[in-house]
N, C-alpha and C positions, 0 to 999 in steps of 0.2 A: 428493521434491517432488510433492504434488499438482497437476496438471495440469489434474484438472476444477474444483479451486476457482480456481486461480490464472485461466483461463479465463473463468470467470463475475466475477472484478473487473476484468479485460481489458476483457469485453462493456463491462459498466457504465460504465467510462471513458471507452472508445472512444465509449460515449453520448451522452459527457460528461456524466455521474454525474448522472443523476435522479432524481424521487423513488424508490427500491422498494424494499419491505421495512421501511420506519420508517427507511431512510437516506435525508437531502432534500439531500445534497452533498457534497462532497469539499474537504476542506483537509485538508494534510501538517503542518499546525501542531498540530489537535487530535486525540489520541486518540478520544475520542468527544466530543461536546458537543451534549447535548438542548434541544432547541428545541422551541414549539409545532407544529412542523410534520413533525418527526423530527429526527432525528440527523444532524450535520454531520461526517465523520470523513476520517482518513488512510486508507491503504491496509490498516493490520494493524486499525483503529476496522472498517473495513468488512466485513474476513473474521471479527471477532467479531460483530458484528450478521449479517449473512448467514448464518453458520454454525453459530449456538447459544453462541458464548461466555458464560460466567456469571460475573457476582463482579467481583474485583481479579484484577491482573496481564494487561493486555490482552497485552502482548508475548509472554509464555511460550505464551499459548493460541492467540496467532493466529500462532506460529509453530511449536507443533504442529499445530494444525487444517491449516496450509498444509505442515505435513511438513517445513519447511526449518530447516536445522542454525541455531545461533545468530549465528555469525558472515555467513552469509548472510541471517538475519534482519535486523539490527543493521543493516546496509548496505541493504536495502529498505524495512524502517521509517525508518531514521531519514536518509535520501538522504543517505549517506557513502562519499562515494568517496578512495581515498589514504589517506595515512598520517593520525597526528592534526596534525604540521606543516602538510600539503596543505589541511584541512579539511572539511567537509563542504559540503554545497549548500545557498542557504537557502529554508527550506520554502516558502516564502510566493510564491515564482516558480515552483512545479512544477503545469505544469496537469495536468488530468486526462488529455489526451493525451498529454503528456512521460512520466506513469506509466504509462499503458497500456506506451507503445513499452517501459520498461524492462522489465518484467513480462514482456513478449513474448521480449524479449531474453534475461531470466534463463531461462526454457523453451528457447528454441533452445542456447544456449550451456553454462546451469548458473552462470552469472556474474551478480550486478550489474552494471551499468553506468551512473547516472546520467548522465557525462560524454558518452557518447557517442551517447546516444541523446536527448541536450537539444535537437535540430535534426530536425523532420521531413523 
């Protein structure tokens, strides 16, 4: 797990995700989506813009770049927590600080956690 990247999309959230680097925001619904202003992305949209991703496939790349195995990918990108009976979270409710605190979470721990970290 990189620490110094994960770190640096931490900051940025905890910012509450402003303009930098040709990213203008944060939503968990798009991968990336270009705007005249920059890029509006989820959490793996913003460590491929941040980091050098190139091409197709953001997932593969921004879960190398971030060092993290696939099924801890999968659960960070896509805010899934539980079984696929349980379901996942839906995107469109995760602010930028909800993702910080998980992101935080997965550093101290090595776990996702969506669920537990939804309440400041």
């Amino acid at each position: 797990m990189n620490t110094e990247r994960l770190t640096v999309i931490c900051e940025w959230l905890e910012a509450g995700a402003p303009h930098k680097d040709g990213v203008d925001g944060f939503d968990m619904r798009e991968w990336v989506r270009y705007t005249p202003c920059g890029a509006v992305c989820c959490i793996a949209g913003a460590v491929y813009q941040f980091f050098g991703g190139k091409g197709e496939g953001f997932f593969i790349q921004a879960a190398n770049l971030l060092e993290l195995d696939c099924k801890t990918a999968e659960r960070l990108f896509y805010a899934f927590d539980g079984s696929p009976e349980e379901g996942g979270i839906n995107p469109a409710t995760i602010t930028p600080a909800w993702a910080a605190r998980c992101i935080r979470k997965l550093m101290e721990t090595g776990e996702v956690d969506w669920m537990g970290t939804q309440a400041a």
